[in-house]
N, C-alpha and C positions, 0 to 999 in steps of 0.2 A: 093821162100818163099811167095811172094806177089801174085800169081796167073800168073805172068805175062810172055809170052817168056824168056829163057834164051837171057840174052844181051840186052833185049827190051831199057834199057838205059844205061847198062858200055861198049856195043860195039860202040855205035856211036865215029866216031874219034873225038879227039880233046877238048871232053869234060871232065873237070875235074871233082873229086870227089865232090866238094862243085857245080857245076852246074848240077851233077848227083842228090843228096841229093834236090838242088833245083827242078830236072824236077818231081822227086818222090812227093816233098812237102807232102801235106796233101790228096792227091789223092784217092777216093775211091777205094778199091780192086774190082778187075773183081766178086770173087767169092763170096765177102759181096752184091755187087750191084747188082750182080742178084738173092743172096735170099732175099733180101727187096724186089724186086720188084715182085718176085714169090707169099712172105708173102704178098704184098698188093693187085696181082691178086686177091688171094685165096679169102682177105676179101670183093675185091669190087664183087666178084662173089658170095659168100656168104651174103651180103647184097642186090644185085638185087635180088637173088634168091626168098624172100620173098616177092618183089616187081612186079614183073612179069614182070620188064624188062629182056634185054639180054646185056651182055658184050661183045663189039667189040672182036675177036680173034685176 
């Protein structure tokens, strides 16, 4: 549901549910984090564009 491998954190041994909840915490999602970072490619590419610089790839 979070983006994340199956078991990424209920398979490790030995970890309870409230240390599980804690490794999750506030964590960003893989699949939010990389459309922020796509959405803020787009703009800084979009904003050199009229600059006549270039954005690192």
């Amino acid at each position: 549901m979070m983006g994340l491998p199956a078991g990424h954190v209920t398979a490790v041994p030995g970890l309870s549910r409230t240390a599980q909840l804690k490794a999750l915490g506030n964590g960003v999602l893989p699949d939010q984090a990389a459309a922020a970072l796509r959405l803020l490619l787009d703009r800084a590419e979009a904003d050199d564009a009229g600059s006549g610089l270039e954005v690192a790839a």
